[in-house]
PyMOL Python script that loads the backbone (N, CA, C, O; Angstrom):
from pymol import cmd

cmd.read_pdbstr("""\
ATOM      1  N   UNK A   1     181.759 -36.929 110.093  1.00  0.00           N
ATOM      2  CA  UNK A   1     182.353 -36.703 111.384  1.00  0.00           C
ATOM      3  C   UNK A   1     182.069 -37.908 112.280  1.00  0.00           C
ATOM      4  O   UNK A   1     180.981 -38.479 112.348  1.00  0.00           O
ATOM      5  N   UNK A   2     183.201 -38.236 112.974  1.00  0.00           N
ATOM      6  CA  UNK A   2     183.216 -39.343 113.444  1.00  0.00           C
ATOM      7  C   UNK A   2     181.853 -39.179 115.107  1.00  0.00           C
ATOM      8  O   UNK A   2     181.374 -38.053 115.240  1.00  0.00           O
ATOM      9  N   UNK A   3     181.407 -40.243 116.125  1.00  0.00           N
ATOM     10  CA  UNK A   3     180.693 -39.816 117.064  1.00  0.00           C
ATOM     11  C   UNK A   3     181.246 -39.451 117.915  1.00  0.00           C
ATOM     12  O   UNK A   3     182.405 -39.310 117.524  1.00  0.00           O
ATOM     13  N   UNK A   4     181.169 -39.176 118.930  1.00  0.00           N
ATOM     14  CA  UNK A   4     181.825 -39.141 120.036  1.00  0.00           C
ATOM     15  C   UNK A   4     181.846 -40.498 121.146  1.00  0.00           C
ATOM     16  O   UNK A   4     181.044 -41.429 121.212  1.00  0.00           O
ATOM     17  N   UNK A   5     182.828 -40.285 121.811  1.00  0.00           N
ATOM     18  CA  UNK A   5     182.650 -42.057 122.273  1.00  0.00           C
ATOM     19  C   UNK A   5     182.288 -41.695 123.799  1.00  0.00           C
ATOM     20  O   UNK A   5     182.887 -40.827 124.434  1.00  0.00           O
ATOM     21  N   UNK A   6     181.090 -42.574 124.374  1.00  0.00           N
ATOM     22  CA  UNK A   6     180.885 -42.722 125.614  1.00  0.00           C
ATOM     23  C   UNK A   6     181.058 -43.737 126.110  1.00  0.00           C
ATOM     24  O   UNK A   6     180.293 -44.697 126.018  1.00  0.00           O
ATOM     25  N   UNK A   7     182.650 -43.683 127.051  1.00  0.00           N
ATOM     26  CA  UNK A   7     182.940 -44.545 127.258  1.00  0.00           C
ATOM     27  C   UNK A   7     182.290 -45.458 128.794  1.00  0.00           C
ATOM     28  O   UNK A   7     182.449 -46.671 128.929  1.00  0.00           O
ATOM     29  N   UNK A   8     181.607 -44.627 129.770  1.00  0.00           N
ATOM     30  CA  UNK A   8     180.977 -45.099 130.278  1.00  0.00           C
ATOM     31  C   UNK A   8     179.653 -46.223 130.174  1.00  0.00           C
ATOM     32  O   UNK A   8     179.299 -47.078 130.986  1.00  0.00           O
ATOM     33  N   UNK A   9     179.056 -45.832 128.763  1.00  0.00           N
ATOM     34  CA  UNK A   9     178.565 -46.578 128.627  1.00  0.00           C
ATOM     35  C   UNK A   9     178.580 -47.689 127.753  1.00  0.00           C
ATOM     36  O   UNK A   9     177.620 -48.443 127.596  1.00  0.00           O
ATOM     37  N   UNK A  10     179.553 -47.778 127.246  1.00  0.00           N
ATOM     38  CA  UNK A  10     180.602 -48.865 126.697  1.00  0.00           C
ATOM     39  C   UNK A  10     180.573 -50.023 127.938  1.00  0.00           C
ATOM     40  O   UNK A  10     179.890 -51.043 128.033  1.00  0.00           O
ATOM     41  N   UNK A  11     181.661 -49.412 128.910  1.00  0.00           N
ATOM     42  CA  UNK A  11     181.937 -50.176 129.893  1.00  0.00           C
ATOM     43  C   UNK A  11     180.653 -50.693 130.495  1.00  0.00           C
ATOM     44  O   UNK A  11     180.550 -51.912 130.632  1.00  0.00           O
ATOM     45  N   UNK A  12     179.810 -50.024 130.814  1.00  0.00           N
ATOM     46  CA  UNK A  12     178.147 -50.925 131.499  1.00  0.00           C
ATOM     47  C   UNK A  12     177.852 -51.698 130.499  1.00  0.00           C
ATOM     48  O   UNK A  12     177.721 -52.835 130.951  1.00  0.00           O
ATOM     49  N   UNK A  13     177.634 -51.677 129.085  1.00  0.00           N
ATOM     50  CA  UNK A  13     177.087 -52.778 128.383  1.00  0.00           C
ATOM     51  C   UNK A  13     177.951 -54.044 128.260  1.00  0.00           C
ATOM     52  O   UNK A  13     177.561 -55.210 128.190  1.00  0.00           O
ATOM     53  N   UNK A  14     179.247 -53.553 128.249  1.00  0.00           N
ATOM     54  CA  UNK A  14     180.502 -54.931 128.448  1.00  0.00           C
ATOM     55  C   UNK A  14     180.295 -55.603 129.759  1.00  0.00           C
ATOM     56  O   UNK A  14     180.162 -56.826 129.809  1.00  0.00           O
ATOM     57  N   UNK A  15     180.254 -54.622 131.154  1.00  0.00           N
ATOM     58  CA  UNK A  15     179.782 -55.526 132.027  1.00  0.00           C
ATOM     59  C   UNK A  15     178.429 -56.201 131.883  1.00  0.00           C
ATOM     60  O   UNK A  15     178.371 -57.422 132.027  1.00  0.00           O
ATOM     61  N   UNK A  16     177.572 -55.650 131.668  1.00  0.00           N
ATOM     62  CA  UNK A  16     176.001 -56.050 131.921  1.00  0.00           C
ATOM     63  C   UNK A  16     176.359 -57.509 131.252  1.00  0.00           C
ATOM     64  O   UNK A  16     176.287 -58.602 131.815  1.00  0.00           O
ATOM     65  N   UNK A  17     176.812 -57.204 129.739  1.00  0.00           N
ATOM     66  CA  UNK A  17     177.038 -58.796 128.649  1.00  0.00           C
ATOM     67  C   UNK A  17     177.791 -59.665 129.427  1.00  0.00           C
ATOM     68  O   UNK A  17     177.472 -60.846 129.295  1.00  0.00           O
ATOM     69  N   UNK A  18     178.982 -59.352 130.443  1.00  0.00           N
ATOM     70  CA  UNK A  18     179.522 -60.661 130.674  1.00  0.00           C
ATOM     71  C   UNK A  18     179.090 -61.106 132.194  1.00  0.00           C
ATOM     72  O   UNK A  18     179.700 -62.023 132.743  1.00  0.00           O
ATOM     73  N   UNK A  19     177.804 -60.286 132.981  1.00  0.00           N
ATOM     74  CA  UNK A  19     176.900 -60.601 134.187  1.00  0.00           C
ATOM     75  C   UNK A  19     175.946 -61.706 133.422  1.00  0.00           C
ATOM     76  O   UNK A  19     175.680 -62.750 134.018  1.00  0.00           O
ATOM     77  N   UNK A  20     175.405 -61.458 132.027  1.00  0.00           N
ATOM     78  CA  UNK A  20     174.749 -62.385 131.530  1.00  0.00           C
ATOM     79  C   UNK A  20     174.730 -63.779 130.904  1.00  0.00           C
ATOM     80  O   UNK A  20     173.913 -64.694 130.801  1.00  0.00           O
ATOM     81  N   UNK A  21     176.083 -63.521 130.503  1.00  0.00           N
ATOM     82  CA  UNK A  21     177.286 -64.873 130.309  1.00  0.00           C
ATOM     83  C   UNK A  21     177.083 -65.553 131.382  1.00  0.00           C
ATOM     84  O   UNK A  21     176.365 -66.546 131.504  1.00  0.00           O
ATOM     85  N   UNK A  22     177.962 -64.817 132.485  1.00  0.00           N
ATOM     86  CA  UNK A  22     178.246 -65.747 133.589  1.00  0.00           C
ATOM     87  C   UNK A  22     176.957 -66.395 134.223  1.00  0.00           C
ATOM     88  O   UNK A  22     176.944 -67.580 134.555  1.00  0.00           O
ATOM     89  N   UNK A  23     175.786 -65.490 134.388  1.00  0.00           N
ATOM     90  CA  UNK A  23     174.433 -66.111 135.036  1.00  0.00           C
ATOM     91  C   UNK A  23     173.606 -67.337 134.012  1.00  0.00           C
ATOM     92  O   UNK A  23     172.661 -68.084 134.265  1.00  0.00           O
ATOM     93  N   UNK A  24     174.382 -67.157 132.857  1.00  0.00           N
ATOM     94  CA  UNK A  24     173.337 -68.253 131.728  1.00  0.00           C
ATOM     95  C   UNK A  24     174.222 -69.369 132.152  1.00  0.00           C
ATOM     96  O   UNK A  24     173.764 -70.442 132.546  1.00  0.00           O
ATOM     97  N   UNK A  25     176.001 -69.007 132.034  1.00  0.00           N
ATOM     98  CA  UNK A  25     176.728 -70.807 132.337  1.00  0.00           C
ATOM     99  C   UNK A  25     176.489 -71.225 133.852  1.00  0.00           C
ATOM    100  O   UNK A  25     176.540 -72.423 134.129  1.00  0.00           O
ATOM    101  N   UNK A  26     176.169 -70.066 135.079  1.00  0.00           N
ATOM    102  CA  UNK A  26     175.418 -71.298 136.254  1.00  0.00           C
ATOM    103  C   UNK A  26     174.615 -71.711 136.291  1.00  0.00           C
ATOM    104  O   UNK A  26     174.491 -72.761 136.922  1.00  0.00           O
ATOM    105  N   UNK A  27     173.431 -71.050 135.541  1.00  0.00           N
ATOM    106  CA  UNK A  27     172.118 -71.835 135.788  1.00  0.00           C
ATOM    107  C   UNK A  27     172.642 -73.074 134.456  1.00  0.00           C
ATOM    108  O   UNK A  27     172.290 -74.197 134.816  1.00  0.00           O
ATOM    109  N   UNK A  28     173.032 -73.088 133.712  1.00  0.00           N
ATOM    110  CA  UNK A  28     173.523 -73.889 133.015  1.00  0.00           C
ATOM    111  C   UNK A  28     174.558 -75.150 133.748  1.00  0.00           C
ATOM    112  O   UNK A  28     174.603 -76.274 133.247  1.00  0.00           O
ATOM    113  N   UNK A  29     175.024 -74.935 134.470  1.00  0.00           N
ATOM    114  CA  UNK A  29     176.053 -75.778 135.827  1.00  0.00           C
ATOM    115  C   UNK A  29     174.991 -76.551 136.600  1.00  0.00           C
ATOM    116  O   UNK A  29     174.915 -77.778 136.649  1.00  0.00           O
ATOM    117  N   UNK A  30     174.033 -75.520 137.305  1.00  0.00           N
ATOM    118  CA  UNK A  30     172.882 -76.076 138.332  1.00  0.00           C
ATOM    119  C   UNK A  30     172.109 -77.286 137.647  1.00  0.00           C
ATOM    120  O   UNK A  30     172.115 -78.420 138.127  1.00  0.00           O
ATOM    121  N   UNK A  31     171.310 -76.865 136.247  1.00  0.00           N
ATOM    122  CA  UNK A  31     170.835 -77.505 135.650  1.00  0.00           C
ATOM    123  C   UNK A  31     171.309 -79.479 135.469  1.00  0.00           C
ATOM    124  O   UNK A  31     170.671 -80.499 135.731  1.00  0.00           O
ATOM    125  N   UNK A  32     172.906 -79.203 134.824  1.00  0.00           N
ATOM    126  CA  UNK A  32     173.403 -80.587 134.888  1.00  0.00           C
ATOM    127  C   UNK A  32     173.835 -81.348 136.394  1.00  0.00           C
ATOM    128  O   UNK A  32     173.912 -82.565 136.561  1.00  0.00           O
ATOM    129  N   UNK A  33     174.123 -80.160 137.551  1.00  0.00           N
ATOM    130  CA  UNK A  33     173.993 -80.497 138.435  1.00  0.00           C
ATOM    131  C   UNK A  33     173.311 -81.316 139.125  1.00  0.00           C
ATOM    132  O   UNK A  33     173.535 -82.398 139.667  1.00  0.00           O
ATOM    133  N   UNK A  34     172.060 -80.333 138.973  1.00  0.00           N
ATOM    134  CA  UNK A  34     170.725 -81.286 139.708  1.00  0.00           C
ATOM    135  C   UNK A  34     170.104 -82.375 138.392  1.00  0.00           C
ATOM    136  O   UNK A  34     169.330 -83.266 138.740  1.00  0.00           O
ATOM    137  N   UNK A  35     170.436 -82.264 137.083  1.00  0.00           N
ATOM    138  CA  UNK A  35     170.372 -83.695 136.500  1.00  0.00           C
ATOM    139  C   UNK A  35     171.327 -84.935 136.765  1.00  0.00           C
ATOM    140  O   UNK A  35     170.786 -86.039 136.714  1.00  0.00           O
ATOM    141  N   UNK A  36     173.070 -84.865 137.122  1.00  0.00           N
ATOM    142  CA  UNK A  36     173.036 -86.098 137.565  1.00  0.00           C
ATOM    143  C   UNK A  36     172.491 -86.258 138.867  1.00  0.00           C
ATOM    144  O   UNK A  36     172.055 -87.386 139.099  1.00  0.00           O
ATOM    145  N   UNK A  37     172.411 -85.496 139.691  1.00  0.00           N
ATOM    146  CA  UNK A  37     171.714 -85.986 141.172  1.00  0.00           C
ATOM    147  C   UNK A  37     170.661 -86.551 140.684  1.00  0.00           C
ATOM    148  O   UNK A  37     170.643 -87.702 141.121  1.00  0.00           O
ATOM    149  N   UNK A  38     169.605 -86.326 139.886  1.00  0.00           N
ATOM    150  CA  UNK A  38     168.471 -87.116 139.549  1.00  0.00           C
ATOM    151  C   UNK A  38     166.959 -85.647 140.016  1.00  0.00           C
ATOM    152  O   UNK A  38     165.755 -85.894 139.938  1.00  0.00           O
ATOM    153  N   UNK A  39     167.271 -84.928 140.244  1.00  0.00           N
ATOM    154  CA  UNK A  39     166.259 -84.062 140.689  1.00  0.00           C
ATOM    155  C   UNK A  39     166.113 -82.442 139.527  1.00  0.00           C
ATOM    156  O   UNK A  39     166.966 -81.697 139.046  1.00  0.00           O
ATOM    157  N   UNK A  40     164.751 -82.470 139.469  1.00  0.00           N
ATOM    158  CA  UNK A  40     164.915 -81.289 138.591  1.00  0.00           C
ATOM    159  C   UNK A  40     164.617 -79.787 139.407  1.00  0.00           C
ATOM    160  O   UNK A  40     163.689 -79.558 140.182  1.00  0.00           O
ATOM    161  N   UNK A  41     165.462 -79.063 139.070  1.00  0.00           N
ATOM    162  CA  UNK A  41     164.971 -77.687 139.670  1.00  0.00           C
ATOM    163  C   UNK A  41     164.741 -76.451 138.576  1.00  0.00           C
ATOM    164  O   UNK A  41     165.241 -75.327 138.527  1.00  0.00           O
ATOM    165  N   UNK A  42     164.107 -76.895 138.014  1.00  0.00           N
ATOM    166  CA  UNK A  42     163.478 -75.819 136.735  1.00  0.00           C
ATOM    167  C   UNK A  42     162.288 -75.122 137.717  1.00  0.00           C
ATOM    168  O   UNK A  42     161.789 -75.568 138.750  1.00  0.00           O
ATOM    169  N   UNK A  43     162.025 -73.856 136.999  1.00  0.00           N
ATOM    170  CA  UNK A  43     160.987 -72.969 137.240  1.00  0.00           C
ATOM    171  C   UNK A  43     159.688 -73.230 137.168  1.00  0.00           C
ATOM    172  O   UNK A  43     158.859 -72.487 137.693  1.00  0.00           O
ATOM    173  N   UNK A  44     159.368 -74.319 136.507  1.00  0.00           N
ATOM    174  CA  UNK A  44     157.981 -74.529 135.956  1.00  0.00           C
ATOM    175  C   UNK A  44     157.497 -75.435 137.308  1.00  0.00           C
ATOM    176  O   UNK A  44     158.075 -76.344 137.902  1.00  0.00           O
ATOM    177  N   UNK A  45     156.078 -74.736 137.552  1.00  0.00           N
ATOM    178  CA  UNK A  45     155.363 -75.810 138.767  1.00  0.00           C
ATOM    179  C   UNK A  45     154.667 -76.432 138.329  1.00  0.00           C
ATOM    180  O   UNK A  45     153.844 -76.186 137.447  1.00  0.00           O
ATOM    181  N   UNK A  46     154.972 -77.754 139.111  1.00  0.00           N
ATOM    182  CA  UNK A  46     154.485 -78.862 138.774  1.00  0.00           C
ATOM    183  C   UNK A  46     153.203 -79.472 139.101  1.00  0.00           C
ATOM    184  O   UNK A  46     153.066 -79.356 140.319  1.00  0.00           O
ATOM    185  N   UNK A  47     151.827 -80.287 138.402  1.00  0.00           N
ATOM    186  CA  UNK A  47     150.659 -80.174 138.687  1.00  0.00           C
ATOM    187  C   UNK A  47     150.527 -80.577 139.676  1.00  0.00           C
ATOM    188  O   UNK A  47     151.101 -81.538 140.188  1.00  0.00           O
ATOM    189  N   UNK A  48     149.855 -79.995 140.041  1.00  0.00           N
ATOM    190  CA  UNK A  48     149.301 -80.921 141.713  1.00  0.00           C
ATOM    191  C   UNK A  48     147.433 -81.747 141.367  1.00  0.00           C
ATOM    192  O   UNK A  48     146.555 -81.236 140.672  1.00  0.00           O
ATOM    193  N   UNK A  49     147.379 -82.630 141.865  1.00  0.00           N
ATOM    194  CA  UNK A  49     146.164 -83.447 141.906  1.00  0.00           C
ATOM    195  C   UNK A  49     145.073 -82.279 142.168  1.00  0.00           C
ATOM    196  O   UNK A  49     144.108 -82.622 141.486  1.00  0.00           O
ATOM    197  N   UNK A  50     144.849 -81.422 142.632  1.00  0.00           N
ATOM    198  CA  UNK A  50     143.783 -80.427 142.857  1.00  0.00           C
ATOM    199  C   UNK A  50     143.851 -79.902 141.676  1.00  0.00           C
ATOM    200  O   UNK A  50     142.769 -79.807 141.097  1.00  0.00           O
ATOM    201  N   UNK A  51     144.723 -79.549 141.157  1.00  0.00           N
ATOM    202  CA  UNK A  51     144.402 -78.627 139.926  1.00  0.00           C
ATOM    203  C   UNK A  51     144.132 -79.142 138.841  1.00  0.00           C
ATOM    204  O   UNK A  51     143.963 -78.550 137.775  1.00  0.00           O
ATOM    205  N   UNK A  52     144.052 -80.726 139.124  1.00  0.00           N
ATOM    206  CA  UNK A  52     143.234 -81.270 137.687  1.00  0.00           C
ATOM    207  C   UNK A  52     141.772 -81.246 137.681  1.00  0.00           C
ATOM    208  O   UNK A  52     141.147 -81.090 136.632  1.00  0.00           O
ATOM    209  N   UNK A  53     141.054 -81.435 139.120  1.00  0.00           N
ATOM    210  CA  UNK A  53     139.985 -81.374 139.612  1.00  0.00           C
ATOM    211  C   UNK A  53     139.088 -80.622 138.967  1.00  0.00           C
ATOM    212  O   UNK A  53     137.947 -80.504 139.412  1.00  0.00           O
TER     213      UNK A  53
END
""", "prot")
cmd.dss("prot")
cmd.show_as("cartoon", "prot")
cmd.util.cbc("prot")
cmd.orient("prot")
């Protein structure tokens, strides 16, 4: 016997997948963005002289 189809939640996982698409190709845009400007804006903080101390 075949399942039954929920189509509601069909439709949320199709959206959710193409909210995640679209948010991976801007930060993907930003990324080359702020590489030709010459500046990086990644997440990772960067050392500061105290914290080698």
């Amino acid at each position: 016997m075949a399942r039954k189809p929920n189509y509601n939640f069909e439709r949320a996982e199709r959206e959710r997948q193409k909210a995640a698409k679209k948010a991976a190709r801007q930060a993907l845009k930003q990324d080359r963005a702020a590489a030709k400007k010459g500046t990086d804006t990644s997440d990772t903080p960067s050392e500061s002289p105290e914290a080698k101390e």
